[in-house]
MILOVO-134688 format. One record per atom (N, C-alpha, C, O, CB): x, y, z. Coordinates in steps of 0.2 Angstrom, whole numbers, plus 5000, padded with zeros to 4 digits. Each point is the difference from the previous one (the first is absolute). Glycine has a CB too. Example, Ala and Ser with C-alpha at 12.3 -4.5 7.8 and 13.67 -1.06 7.14 Angstrom:
REM residues 2
506649725039499650065000500450065000500549995003498649955003500750114990500450065001499650055003500350065001500349914989
***
This chain:
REM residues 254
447952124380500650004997500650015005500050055003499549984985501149915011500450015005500550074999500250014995499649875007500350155004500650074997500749985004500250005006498950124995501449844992500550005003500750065004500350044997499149874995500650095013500550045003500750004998500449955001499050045007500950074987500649994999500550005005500050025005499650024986500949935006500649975007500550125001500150054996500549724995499450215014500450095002500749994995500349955000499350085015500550014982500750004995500749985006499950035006499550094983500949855010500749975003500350065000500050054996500149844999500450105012500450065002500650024993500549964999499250015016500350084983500850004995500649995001500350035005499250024992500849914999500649995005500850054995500250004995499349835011500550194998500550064999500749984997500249945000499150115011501149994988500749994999500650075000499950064998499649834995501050095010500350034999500150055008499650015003500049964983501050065015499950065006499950035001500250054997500249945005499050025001499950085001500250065000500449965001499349985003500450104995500450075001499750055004499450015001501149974989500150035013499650085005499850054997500450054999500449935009498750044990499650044997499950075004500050015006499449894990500650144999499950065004499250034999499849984995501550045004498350045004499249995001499849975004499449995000500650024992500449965014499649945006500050065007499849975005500949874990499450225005499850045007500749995003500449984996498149995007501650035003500850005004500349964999500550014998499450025010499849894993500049955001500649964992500249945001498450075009501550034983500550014996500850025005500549975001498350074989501150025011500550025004500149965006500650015003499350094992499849885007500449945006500149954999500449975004499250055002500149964988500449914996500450044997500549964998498649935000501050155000500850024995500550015007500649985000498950114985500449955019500449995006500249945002500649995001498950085002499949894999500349935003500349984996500650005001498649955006500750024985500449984996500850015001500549965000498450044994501050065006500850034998500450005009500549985000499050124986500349915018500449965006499949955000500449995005499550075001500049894992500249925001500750004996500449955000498249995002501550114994500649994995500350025003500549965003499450054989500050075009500550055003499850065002499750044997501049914997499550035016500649965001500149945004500549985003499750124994499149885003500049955004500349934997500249965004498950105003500849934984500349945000500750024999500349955000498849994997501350115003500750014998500149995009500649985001499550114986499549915018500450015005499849905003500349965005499550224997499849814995500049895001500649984996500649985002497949984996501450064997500849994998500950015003500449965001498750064991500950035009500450045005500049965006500549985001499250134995499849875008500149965005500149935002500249975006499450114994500149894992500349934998500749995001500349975005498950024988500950045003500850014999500650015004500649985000499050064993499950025013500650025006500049935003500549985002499350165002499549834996500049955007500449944996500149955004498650105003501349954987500649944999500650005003500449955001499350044989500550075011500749985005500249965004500549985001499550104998499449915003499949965006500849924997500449985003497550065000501749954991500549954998500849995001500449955000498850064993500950065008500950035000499949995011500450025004499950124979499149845020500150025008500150035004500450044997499849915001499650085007499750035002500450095002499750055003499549825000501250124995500750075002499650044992499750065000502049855006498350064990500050024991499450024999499850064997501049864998498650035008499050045003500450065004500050054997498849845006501550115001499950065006500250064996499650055000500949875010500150084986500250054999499550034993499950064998501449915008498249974991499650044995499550055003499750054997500549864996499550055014499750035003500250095002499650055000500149805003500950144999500350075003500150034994500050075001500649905009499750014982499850054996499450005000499750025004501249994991498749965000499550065000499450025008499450015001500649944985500450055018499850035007500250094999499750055001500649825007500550124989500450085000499650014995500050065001501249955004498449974990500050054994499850095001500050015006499649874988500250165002500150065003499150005001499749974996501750105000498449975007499350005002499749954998499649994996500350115003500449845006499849955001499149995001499649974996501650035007498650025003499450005003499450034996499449974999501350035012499650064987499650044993499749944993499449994999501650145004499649854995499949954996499549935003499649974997501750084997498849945010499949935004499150014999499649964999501750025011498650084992499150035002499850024993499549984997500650075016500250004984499749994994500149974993499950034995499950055012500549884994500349944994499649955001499649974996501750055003498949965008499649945000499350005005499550004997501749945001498950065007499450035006499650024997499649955000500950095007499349994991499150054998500249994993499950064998499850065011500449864987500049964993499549935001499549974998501950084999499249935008499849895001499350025003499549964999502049955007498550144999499249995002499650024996499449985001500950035010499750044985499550014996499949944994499449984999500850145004500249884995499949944994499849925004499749954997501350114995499149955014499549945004499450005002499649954999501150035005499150074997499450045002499450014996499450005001501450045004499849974990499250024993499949934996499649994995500750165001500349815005499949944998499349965004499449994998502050034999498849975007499449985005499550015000499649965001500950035004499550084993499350044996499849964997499549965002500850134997500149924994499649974994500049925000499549974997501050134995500049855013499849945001499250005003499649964999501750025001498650065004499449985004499350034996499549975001501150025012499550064983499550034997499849954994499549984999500850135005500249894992500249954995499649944999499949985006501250064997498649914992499949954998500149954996499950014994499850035011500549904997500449974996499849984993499450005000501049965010499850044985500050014993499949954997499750014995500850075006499849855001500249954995499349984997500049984994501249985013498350044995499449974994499950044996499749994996499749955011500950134993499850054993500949984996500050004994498850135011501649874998500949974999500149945001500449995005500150104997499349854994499949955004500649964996499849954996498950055008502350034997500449994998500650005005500150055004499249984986501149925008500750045005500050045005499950015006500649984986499650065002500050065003499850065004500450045003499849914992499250035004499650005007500049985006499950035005499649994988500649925008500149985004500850015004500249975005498849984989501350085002500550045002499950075004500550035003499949904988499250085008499650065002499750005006500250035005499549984985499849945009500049985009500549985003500150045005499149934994501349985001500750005003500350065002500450015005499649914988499850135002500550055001499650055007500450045004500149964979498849995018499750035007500449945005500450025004498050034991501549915004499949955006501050005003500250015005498549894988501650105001500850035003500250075002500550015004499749934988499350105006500050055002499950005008500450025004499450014984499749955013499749995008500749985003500250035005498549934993501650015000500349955004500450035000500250005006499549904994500850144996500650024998499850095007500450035004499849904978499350085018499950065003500049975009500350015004499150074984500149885012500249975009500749985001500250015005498649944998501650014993500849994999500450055001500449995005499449944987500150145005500350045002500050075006500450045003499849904986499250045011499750065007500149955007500050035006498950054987501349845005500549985005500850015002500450015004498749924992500950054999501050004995500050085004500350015005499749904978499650145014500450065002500050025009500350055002499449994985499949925017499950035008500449975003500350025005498650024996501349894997500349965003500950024998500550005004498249904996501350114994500750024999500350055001500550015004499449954989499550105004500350075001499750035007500250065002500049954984499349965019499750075004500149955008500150015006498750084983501249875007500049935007500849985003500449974997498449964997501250085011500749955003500750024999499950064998499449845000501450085002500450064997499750044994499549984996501549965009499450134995500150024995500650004997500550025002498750035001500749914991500550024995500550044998500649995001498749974998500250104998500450074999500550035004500450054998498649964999501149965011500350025005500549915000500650004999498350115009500949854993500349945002500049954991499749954998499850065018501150034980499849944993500349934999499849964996500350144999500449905012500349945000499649925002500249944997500650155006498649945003499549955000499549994996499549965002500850075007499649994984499649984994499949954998499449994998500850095000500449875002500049935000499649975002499549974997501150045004499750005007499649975006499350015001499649955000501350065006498850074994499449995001499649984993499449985001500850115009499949904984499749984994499949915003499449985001501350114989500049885012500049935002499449965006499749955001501750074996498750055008499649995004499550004999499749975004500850045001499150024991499550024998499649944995499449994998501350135004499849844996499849934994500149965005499549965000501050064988500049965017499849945006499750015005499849975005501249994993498850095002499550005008499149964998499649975005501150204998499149834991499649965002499749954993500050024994499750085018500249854990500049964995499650004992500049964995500249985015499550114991499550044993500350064996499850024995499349975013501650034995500450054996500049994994499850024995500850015013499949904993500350004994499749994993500250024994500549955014498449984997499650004992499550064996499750014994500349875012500150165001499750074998500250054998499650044997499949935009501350034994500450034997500149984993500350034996500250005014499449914988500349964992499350024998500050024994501049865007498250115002499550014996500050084998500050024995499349875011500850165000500050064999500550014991499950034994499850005022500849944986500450024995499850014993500150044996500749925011498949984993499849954994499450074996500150034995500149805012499550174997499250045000500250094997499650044998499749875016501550104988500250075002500350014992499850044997500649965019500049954981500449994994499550004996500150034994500749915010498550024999499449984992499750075000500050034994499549825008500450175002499750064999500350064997499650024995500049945014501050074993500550034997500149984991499950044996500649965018499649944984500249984994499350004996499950024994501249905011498350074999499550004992499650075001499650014996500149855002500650185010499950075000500350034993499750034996500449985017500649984988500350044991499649984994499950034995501549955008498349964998499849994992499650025001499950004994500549935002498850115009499550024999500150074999499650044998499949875006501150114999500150085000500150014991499750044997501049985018499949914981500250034995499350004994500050034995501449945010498349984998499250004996499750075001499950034995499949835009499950155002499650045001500150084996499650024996500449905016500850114989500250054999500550004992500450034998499449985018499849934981500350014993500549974996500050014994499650055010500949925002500650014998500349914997500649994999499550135012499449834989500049954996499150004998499549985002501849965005499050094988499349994993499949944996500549994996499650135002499549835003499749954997500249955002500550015003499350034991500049885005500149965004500649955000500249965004498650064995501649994992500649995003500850035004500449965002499049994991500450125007500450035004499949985009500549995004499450104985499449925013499949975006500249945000500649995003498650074999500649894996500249934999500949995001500249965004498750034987501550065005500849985004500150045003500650015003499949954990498950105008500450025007499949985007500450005005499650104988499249865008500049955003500549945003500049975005499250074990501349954998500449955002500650045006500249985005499649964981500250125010500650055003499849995010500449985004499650134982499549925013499750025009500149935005500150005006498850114988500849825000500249945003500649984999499949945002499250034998501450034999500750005002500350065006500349985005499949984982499750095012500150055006499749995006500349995006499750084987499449925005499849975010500049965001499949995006499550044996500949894994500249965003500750015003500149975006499149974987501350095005500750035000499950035006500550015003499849994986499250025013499950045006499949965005500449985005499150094990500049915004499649945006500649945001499949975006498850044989501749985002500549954998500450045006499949995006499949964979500750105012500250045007499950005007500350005005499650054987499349975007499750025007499949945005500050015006499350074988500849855003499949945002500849975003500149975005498750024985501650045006500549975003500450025004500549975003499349994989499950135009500250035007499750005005500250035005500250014990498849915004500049995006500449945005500250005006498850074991500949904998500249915000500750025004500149975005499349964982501150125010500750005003500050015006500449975004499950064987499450025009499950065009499649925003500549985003499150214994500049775004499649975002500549935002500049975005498950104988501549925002500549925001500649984998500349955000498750014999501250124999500749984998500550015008500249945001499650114984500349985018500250035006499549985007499450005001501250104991499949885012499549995007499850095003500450054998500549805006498550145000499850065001500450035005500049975006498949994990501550115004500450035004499750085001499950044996501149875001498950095010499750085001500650075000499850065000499249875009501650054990500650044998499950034997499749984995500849975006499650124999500150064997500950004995500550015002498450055011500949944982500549994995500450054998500649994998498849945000500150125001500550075002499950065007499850054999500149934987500349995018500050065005500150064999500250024995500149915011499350125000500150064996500850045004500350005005498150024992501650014999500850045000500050065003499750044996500649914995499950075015499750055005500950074996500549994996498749905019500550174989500650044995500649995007500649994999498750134991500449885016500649995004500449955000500450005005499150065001500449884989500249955002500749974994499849994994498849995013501950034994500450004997500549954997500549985003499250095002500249904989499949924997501249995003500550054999497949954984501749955018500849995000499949994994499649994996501049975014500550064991500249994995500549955002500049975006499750144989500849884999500749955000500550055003500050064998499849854989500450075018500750055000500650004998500449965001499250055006500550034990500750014996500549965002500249995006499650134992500449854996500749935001500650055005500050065000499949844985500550055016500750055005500449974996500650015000499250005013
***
């Protein structure tokens, strides 16, 4: 008599976000960490920088001087390392973690959204080699800023015409930096509660895709400006202002 082999039960297909659970050993408190730095304060500070770097539109005197304020803020350097510095690298770090430990999901989530998920590793990658570029070449490489704000322009511009991959690598980064950021909020506000059930997620999804497009949209057209609005000049726009040096005046009519 023949013994038929039953077929193995089908993988279950799941729904719904996960949540960060507590009972998982450290590795709870490191994803409630990373989670909550990608808000804050590293997305308060992508935002913040979208925005400074729109100036760019007002040319390059009006970048300069945003750059020199927030250059003077008070404990500048304090803020700069631990706001953003050892925040952005931990939340890259343990990211890449969980991307490389990580496997992909979509045949037990075999929906959108998941696949938004993976997206959301694969931007991530890219969004972190984007800016461990973006930060050596801006802030540690070639002038410095902090000391010369006038040339911020220039070295941004130069930096986009010097070789013919910038500019696509700067609109892809951007793109990758915005997607990540925007369906970052909506997994954070999933994860940690704060939109319970699936139509609350559902508009607040709408919310996070209008914001990062508004972002990206931003980000895109400052580079575009610094890149072809103005011919490329290595001028320093605000020179610096020595104390012995004593600006004239008009002299008194007779």
């Amino acid at each position: 008599m023949a013994i038929t082999a039953s077929a193995p039960p089908a993988t279950p297909q799941l729904k719904g976000v996960q949540p960060l659970r507590a009972g998982e050993g450290n590795s709870f408190l490191w994803r409630r960490l990373h989670s909550l730095t990608g808000i804050v304060p590293i997305g308060a500070f992508l935002i913040e920088h979208i925005v400074s770097n729109f100036e760019v539109v007002n040319g390059p005197l009006a970048y300069a001087q945003q750059v020199k304020f927030l250059n003077g803020l008070p404990l500048v350097r304090v803020l700069e390392w631990g706001l953003i510095f050892i925040p952005l690298l931990y939340h890259a770090l343990y990211g890449v973690f969980i991307a490389v430990r990580g496997r992909t999901n979509v045949n037990v989530y075999p929906w959108a959204g998941n696949w938004m998920y993976l997206s959301q590793r694969v931007t991530g990658l890219i969004a972190f080699a984007y800016i461990l570029y973006h930060v050596l070449t801006q802030r540690f490489m070639g002038v410095s800023l902090p000391e010369h704000p006038g040339l911020a322009y220039a070295k941004v511009q130069f930096e986009l015409l010097s070789h013919w991959y910038a500019i696509p690598v700067y609109v892809i980064a951007m793109i990758a930096t915005c997607w990540h950021f925007a369906y970052g909020i909506w997994l954070f506000a999933a994860k940690w509660g704060i939109t319970p059930g699936n139509v609350a997620r559902r508009r607040f999804g709408w919310v996070c895709t209008v914001g990062g497009a508004a972002l990206c949209i931003m980000g895109l057209v400052s580079i575009f400006t610094v890149a072809y609005s103005r011919p490329y000049s290595p001028d320093d726009v605000m020179p610096a202002q020595y104390d012995n040096v004593v600006a004239p005046t008009v002299p008194p009519q007779q």
